[in-house]
N, C-alpha and C positions, 0 to 999 in steps of 0.2 A: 621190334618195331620196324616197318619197313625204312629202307635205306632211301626212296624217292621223297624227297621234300619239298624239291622244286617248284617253284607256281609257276614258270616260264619255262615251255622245253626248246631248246635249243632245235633251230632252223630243220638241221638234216634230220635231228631224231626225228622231229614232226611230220617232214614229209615221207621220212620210211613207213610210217604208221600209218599214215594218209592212203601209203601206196597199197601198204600190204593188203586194207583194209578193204579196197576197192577192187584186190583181188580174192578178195573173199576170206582172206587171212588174217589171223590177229598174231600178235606180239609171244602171248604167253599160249596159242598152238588149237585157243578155241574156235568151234564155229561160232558164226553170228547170233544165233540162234543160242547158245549155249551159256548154261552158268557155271558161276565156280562152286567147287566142293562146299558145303555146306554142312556144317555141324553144331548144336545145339545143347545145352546143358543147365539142366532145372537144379533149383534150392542151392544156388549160388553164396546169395548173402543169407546170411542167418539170422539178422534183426528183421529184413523184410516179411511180408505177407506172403508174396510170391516172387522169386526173380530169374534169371535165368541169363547166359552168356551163349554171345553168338558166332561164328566164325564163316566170314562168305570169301573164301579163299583167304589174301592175308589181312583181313578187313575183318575188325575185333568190336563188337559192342554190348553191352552190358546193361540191362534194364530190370529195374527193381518196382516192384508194386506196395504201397502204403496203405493202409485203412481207416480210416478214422469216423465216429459220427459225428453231424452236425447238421445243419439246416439247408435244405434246397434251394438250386436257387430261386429267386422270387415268380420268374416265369414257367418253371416244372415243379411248381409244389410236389405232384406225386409221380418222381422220377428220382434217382440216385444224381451222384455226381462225380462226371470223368474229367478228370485234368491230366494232360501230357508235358511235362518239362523234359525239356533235352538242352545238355552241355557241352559244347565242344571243347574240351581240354586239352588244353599243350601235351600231356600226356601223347595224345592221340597220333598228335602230328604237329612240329614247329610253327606250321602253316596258321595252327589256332592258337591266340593269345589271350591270356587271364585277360579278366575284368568284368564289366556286365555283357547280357546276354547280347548279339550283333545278330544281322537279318539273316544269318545262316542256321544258327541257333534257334531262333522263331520259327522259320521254313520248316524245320526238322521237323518242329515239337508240333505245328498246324498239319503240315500234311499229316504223320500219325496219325492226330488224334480226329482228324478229318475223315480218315479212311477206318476206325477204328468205331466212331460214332455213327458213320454213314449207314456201317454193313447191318445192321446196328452187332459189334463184337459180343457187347452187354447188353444183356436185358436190364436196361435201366429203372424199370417201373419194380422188378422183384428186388430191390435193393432199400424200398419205403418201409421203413419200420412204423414210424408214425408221421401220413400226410403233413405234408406242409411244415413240420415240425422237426423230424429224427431219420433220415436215412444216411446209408453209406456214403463216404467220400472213399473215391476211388483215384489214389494219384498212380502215375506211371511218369518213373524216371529212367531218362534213356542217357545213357555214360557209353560214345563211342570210346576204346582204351587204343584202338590202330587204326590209320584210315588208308587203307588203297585201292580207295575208290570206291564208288554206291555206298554210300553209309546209309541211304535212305532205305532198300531194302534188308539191309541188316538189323537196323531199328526196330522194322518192321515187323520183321521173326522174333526180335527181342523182346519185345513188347508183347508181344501177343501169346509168345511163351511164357513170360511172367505170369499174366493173364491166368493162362492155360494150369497153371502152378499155383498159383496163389488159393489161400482157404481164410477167411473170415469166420471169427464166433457167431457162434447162433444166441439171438435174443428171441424171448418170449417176450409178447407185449398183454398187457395186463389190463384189467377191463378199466382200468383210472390212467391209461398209457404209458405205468411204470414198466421199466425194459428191464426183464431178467434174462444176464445173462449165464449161459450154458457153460460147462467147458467143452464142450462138445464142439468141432469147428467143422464148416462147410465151403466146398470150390462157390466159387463167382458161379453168376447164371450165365453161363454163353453160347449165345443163340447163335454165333455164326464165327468162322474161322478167314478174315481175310487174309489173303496175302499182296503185298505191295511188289510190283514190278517195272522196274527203269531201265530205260532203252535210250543210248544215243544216236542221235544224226552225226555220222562223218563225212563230208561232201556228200555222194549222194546212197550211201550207203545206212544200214540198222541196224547196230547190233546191242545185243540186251546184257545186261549187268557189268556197265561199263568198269573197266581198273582204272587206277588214279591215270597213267599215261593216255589213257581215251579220254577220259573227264579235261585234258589240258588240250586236246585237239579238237576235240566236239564243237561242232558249231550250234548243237542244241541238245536237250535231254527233255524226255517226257517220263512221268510216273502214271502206272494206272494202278490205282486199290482193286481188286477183285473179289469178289464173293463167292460163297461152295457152288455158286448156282450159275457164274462165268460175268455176273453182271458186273459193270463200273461202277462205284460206293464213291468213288473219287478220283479225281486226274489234279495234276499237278507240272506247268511246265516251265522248264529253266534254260537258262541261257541265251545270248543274244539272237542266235539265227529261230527260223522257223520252220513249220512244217507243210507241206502239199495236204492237200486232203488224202492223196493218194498215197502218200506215207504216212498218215495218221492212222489210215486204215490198216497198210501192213505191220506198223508198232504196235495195234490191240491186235492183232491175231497174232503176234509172236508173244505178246502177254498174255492171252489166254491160252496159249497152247502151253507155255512154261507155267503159270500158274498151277494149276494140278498138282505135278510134280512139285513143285516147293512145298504146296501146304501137306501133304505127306507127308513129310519130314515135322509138319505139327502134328498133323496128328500121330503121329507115332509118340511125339511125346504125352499127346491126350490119352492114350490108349495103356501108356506106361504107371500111369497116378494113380 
């Protein structure tokens, strides 16, 4: 677990980081423009559907896929159904404490499943067994286990690599709507690979896949979901300061330029299954 737990950094750390940053340098030796190493790992958990473990430098998360049938909801009779939970756990970091879920918690679990729904990830309508009555539930649980910083694009990968891993039985539906099922299992239908990319403002500086010591100097952060096609599925932004239009525009061209390269790293795991 990383050794930073601090929610307050101290005066001079802050404005070393302030300064380096404004000369175009960062702490741990990246450009602005650049992410940390990245590594991915399918069939994690063994009761899940699908799950997968993520590593975006020292930044650890963990997301598990569940299947279940049940009923639509009332407004997409002939659609499936995505739910995203996410847990921030003391595990992760001191910084997060038991109890019920707090706005940080929800933040996580909406953008996901925001950017994850938007692309559309799932072809939600191939998951109707029987209209209005019997299709897939589709959950995605997001467990960050280290946090130094960006948890939101590590989710990201997590989730999407569960996804990408995950296989559900095949049922035949029967001319009276009884469902037999197969032992035969099949991947999820997905129609599109997003990936999420977070960038902060430090005075007047951009740089993308903030570590926890930028997350504690940033006077603001933006998320963009991206699609295979470079489009925005979703934005997402946090912290108290804001952005120029003319930094909004530099933050999506450094996320669509990084985008590419990240979901490579999915599909490699798509291509490995």
């Amino acid at each position: 677990m990383s050794e930073r737990v601090y929610t307050v950094i101290p005066a001079p750390r802050r404005e070393a980081i302030r300064s380096m940053i404004k000369r175009g340098e960062r702490v741990d030796g990246r450009k602005p423009e650049e992410f940390r190493e990245i590594s991915i790992e399918v069939g994690v958990a063994g009761n899940a559907e699908g799950s997968a473990r993520v590593s975006l430098g020292h930044t650890k998360v963990i997301a598990g896929v569940k299947a279940s049938l049940g009923q639509p909801f009332p407004d997409s009779p002939n659609a499936g159904v995505q739910v995203v939970h996410a847990e921030l756990i003391p595990l992760a970091s001191p910084i997060f404490e038991p109890g019920p879920p707090d706005e940080n918690d929800i933040e996580l679990a909406r953008v996901i499943d925001r950017g994850l729904r938007s692309a559309p990830a799932l072809k939600l309508e191939e998951l109707v067994l029987v209209p209005g009555k019997q299709v897939w539930r589709i959950f995605v649980d997001i467990y960050p286990i280290d946090h130094d910083g960006n948890i939101i694009d590590a989710s990201g990968l997590a989730a999407m690599a569960a996804l990408l891993n995950a296989k559900i039985p095949k049922y035949t539906v029967t001319a009276e709507s009884a469902l037999l099922k197969s032992e035969e299992k099949t991947r999820l239908p997905i129609t599109d690979i997003p990936v999420f990319v977070t960038l902060a403002k430090i005075g007047d500086a951009i740089v993308i896949d903030p570590s926890y010591e930028e997350e504690l100097v940033m006077d603001a952060r933006i998320t963009f979901a991206l699609t295979k096609d470079g489009h925005v599925c979703a934005i997402q932004k946090g912290g108290r300061g804001g952005f120029t239009l003319e930094e909004l525009t530099r933050a999506l061209e450094m996320a669509q330029d990084a985008a590419p390269k990240i979901r490579t790293k999915l599909e490699s795991v798509q291509g490995s299954l």
